[in-house]
C-alpha positions as CSV (number, residue, x, y, z in Angstrom):
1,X,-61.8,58.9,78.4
2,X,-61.5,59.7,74.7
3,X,-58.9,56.5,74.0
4,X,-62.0,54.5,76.1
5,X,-64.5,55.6,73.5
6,X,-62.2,55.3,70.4
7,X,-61.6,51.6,71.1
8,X,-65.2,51.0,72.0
9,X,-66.1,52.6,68.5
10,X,-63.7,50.6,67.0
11,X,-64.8,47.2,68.7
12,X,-68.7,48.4,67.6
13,X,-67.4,48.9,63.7
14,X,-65.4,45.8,63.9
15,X,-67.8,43.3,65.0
16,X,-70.6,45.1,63.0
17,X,-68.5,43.9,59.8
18,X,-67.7,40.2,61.8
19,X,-64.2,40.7,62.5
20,X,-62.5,41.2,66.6
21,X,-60.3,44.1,67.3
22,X,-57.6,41.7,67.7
23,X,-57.5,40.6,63.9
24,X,-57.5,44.2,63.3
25,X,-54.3,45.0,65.2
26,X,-52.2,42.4,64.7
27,X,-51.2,43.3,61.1
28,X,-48.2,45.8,62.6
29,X,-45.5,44.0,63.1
30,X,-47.0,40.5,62.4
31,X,-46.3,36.6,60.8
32,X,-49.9,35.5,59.6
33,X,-51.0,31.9,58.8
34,X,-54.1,31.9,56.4
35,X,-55.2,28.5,57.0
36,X,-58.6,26.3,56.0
37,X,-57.7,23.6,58.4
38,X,-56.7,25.7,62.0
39,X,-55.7,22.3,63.4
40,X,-53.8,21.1,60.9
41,X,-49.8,19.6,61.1
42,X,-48.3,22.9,59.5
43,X,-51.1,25.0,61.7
44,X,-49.3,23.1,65.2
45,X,-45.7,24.0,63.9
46,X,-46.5,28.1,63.4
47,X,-48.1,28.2,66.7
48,X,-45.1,26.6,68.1
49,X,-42.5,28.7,66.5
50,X,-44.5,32.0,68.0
51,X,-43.7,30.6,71.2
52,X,-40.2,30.3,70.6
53,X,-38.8,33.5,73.5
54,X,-36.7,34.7,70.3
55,X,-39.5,35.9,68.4
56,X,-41.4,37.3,71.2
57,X,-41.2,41.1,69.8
58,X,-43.4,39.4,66.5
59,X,-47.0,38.1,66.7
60,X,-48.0,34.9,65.5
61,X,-51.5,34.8,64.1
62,X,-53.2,32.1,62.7
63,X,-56.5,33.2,61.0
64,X,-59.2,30.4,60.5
65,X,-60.3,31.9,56.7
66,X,-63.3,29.5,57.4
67,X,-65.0,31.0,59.7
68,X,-63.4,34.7,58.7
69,X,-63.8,34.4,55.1
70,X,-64.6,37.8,54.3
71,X,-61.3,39.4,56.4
72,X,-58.7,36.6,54.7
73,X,-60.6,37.8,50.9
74,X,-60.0,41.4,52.2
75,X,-56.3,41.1,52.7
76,X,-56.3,39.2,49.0
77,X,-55.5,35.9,50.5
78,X,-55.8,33.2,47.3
79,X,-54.2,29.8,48.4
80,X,-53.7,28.2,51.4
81,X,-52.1,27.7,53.4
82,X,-50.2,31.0,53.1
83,X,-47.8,32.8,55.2
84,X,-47.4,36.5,55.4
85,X,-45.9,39.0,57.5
86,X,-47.4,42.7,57.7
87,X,-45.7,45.5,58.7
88,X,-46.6,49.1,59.3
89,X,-46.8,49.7,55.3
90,X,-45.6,46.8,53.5
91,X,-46.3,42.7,53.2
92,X,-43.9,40.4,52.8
93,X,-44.9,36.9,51.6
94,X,-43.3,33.3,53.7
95,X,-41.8,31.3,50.9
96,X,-39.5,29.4,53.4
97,X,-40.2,25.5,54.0
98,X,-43.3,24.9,57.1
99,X,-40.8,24.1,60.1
100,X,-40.6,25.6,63.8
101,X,-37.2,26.1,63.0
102,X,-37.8,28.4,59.9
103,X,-40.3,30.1,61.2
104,X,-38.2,31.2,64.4
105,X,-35.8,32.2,61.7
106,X,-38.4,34.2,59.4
107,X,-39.2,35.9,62.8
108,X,-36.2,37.0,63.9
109,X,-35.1,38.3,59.9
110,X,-38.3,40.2,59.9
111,X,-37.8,41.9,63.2
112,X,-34.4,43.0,62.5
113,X,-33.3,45.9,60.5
114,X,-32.8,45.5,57.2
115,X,-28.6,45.8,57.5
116,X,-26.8,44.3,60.5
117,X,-23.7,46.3,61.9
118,X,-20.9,43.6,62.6
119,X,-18.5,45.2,64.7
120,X,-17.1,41.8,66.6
121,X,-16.4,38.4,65.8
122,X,-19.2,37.2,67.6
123,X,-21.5,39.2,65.7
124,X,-20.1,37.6,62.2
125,X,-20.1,34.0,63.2
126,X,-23.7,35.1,64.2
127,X,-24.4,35.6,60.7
128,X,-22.1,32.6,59.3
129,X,-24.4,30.3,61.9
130,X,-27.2,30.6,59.6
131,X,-25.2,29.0,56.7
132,X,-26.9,31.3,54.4
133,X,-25.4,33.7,51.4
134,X,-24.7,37.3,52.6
135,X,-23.7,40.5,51.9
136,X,-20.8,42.0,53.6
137,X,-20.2,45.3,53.1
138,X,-16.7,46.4,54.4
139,X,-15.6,49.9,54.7
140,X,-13.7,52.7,57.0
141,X,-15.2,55.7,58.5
142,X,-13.2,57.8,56.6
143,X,-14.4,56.1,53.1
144,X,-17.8,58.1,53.7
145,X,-15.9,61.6,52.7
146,X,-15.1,59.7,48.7
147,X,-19.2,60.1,48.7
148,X,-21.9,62.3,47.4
149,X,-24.5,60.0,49.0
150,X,-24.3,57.7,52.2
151,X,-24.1,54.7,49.8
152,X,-24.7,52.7,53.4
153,X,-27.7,53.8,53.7
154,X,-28.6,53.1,49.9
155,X,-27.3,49.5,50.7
156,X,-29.5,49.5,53.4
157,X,-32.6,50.5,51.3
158,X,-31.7,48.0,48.5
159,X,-31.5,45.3,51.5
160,X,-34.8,46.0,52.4
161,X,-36.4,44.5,49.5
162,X,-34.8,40.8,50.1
163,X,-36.0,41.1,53.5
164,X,-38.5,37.9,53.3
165,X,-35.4,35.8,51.4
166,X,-32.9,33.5,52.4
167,X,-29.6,36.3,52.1
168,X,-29.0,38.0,54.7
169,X,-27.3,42.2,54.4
170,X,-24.6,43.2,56.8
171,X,-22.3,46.3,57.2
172,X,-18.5,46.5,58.9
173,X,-15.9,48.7,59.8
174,X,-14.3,46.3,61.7
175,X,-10.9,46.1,61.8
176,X,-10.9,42.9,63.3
177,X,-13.1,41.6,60.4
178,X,-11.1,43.4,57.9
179,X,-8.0,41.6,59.1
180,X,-9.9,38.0,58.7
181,X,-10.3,38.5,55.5
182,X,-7.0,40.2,55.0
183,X,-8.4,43.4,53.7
184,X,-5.8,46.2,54.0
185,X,-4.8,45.0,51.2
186,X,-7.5,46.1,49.6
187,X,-9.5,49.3,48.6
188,X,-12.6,49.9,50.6
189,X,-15.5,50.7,50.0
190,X,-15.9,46.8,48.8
191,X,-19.1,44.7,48.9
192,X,-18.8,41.1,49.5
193,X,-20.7,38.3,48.6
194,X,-20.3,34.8,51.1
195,X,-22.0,32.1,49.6
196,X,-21.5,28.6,52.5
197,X,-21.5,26.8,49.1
198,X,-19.0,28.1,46.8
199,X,-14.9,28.6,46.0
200,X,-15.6,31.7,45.0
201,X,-16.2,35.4,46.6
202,X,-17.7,38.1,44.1
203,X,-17.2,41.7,45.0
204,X,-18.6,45.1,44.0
205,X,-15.6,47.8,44.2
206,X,-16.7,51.4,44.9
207,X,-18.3,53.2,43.6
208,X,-22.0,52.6,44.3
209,X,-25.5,53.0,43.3
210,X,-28.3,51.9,43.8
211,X,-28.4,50.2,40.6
212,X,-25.2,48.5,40.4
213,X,-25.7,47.0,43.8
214,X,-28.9,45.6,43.6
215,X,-27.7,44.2,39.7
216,X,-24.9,42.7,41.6
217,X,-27.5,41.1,44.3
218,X,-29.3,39.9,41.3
219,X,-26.6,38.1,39.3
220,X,-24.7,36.5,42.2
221,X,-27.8,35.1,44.4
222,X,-28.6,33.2,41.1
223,X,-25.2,32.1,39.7
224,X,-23.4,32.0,43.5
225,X,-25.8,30.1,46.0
226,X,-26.3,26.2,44.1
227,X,-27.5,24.6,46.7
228,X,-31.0,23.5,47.1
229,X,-32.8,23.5,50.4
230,X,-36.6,23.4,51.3
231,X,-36.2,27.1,52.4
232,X,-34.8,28.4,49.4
233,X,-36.2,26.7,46.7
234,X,-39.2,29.0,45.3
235,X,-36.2,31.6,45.8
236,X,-34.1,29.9,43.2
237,X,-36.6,28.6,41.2
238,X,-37.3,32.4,39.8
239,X,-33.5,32.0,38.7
240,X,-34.4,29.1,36.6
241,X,-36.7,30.3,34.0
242,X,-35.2,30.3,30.2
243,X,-32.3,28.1,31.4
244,X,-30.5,25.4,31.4
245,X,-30.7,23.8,35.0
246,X,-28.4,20.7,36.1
247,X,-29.1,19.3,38.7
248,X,-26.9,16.8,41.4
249,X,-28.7,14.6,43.6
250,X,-27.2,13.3,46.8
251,X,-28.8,10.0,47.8
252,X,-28.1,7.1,49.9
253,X,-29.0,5.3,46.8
254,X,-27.2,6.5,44.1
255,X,-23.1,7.4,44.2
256,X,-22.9,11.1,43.3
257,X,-19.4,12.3,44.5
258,X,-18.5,15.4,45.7
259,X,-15.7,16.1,42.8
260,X,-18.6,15.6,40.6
261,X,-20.2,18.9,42.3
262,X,-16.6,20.5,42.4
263,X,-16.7,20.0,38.3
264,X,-20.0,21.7,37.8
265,X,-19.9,24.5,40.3
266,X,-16.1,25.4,38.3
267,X,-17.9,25.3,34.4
268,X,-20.8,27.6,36.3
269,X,-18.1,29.7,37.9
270,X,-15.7,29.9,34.7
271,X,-19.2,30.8,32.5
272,X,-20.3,33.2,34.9
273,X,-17.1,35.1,34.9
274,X,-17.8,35.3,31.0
275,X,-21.4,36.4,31.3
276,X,-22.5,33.3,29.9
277,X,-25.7,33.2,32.6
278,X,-28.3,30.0,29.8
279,X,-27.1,27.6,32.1
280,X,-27.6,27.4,35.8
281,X,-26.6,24.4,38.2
282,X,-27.6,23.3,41.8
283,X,-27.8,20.2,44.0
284,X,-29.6,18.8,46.3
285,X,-29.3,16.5,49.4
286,X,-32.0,13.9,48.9
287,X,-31.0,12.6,52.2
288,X,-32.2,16.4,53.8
289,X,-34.9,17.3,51.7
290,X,-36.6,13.8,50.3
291,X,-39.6,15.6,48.6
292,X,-37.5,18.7,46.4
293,X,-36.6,15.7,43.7
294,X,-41.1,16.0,43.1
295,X,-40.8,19.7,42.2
296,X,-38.3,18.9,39.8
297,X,-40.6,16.3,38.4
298,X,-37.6,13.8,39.2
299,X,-39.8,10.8,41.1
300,X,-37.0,8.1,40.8
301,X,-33.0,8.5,42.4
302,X,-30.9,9.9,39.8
303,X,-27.0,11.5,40.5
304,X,-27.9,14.0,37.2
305,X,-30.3,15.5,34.9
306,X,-30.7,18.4,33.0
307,X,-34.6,20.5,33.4
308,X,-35.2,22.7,30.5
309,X,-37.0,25.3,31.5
310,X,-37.2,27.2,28.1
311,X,-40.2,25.8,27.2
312,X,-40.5,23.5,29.9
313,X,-39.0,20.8,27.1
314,X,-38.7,18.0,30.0
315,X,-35.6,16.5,31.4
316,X,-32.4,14.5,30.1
317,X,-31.5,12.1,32.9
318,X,-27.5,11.0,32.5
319,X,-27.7,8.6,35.4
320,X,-24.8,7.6,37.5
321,X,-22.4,8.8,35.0
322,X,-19.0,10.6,36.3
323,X,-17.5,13.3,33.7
324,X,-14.2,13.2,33.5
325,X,-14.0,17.0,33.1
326,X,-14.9,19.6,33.4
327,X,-14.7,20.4,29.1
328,X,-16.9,17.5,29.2
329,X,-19.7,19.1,30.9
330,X,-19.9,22.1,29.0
331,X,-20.2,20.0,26.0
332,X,-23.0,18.1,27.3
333,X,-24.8,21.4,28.4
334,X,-23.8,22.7,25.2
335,X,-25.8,19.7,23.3
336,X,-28.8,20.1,25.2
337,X,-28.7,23.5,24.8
338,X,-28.7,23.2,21.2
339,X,-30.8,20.4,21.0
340,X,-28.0,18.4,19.6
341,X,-27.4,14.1,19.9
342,X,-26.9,13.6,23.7
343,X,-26.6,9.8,23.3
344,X,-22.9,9.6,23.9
345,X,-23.5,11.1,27.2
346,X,-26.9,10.0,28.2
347,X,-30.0,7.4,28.2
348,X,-32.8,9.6,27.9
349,X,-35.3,9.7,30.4
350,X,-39.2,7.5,29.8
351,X,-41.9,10.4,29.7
352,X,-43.5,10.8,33.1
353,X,-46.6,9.7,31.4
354,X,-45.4,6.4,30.3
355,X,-43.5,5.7,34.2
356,X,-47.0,6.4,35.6
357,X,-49.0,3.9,33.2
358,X,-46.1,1.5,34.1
359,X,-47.2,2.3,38.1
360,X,-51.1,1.9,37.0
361,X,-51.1,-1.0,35.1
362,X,-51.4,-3.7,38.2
363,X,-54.0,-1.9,39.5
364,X,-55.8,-1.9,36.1
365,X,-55.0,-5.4,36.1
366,X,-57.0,-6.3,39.2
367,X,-60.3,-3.7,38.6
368,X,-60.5,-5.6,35.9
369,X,-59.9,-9.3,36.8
370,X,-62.8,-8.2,39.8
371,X,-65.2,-7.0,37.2
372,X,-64.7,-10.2,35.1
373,X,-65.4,-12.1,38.4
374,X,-68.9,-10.0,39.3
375,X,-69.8,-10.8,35.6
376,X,-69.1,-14.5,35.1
377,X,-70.6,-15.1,38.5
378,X,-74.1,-12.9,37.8
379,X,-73.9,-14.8,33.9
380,X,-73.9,-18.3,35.2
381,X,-76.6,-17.2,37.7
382,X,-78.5,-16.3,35.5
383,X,-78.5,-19.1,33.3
384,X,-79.3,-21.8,36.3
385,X,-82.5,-19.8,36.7
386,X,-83.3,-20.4,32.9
């Protein structure tokens, strides 16, 4: 009898300030989409992700912040659409591209802990699936007596605040896994990174803190992931600022090669190992994601450019061009860097302002030649009548 009255109280309050007990509940455990246009293409892809059976232990809500303007202000919603998922004390913001596909993803990630225990093979090429980095963190039962601390839980906690990203956190005592990656050769504790797109496989060696792990996090999500998708862009854009940022484009129209990708992923490596971290690289498959070459301000099909993002100085575009090595490249970031002559290397790219006149003049063209029409025919009118 009391619940019976509590939720009637609560439907009373609820609708006295114009919102329905549903809204109200479904921020536990919960993906949002804060939309102005309910029936919009992006709207129809959410709502079919929520149906997707994998997700079915998260709520899909979209909220029409028309028509509940007040609740979407409330819950400091400021451009739309956005994406959000609410849990019992903390909000997590969608960054990821609008597909079914990465919703259903986004989904599951949030519904999982924030560590997952591999224990079989299965459970790893779960993970490797997703062709996303991750964190691997390898170690034998009888590692937890060189401890103070259970540093798997503290990995678990640091996990927990990349839990809307693109990386993924896992845990193993795995024999089986251990002998894949032909580790009893080697001390454990260890941390792994696995990036799908590089040579190269950072570790953290025990021992741990919070600190060091989550700086390690930080440095190789940045310098170890360089490719470029829809999901992970905003991600990797945060790694940009104050850099140097080259960037390969694979297109059906222009020739980039993969050994041109080899050579810059090995300078970014090599620099990396040195702590060099002014330059970043990262390419992208034009083919995949057609609309990532706007955010980059690139609007035409280049192989290569370099964004400044210092000052947001603009972009060197060196074409088609194929470096011959890998010394080579370091010099031209090196020139750019230092605002040196690039000329040898590079035609430098028209202002964006200038391309766009280029685009606008025809259009001028005609306006006008219309007007002139309209003019000369309302002129000689006019002088018939006199």
């Amino acid at each position: 009898m009391l619940v019976i009255l509590l939720v009637v109280l609560g439907e009373v309050l609820c609708q006295a300030q114009g919102y329905e007990v549903r809204e109200i509940f479904h921020f536990i455990d919960t993906v949002c989409f804060y939309s102005l246009n309910i029936k919009g293409e992006a709207e129809g892809l959410f709502l079919e992700a929520g149906r997707d059976f994998r997700v079915r232990n998260n709520s899909f809500k979209l909220i029409d912040c028309i028509e509940h303007h007040e609740y979407c202000v409330e819950r400091k919603i400021k451009s739309f659409p956005s994406v959000y998922y609410h849990g019992e004390d903390k909000m997590f913001e969608y960054t990821w591209s609008f597909t079914v596909a990465d919703f259903v993803e986004f989904g599951i990630k949030m519904q999982s802990n924030n560590t997952k225990t591999i224990s079989t093979l299965e459970d790893f090429e779960l993970i490797n699936s997703f062709n996303k980095p991750f964190y691997l963190l390898f170690y034998r039962e009888n590692d937890k007596i060189l401890s103070e601390f259970n540093y798997v839980d503290i990995f678990s906690y640091i996990s927990g605040f990349y839990k809307s990203s693109n990386l993924y956190f896992a845990t193993t005592s795995s024999k089986t896994i251990s002998k894949l990656y032909h580790l009893p050769k080697i001390q454990t504790p260890i941390l792994y990174n696995f990036s799908p797109n590089s040579t190269t496989r950072p570790s953290l060696k025990f021992p741990f803190t919070g600190q060091n792990i989550k700086e390690f996090i930080e440095s190789t999500r940045c310098n170890n992931n360089f490719q470029i998708t829809q999901s992970n862009f905003y991600e990797q854009r945060k790694c940009f600022d104050g850099k140097l940022l080259g960037i390969s484009f694979i297109d059906k129209n222009n020739k980039t090669h993969i050994s041109q990708i080899s050579k810059h992923k090995s300078i970014m490596i090599t620099l990396n190992a040195y702590n060099d971290t002014k330059f970043r690289y990262g390419f992208v498959d034009l083919n995949k994601f057609p609309s990532i070459g706007k955010k980059f301000h690139v609007y035409e099909s280049y192989s290569f450019v370099i964004r400044d993002y210092r000052e947001n100085k603009g972009i060197v575009d060196f074409g088609e061009r194929f470096f011959r090595d890998t010394d080579e490249i370091y010099s031209v970031y090196e020139a750019v860097w230092n605002k040196s002559d690039v000329k040898e290397f590079v035609v430098m790219k028209k202002p964006r302002t200038i391309i766009r006149l280029r685009y606008l003049l025809p259009g001028i063209a005609v306006v006008v030649g219309f007007v002139y029409k309209i003019w000369v025919k309302q002129h000689f009118q006019y002088r018939q009548e006199v």
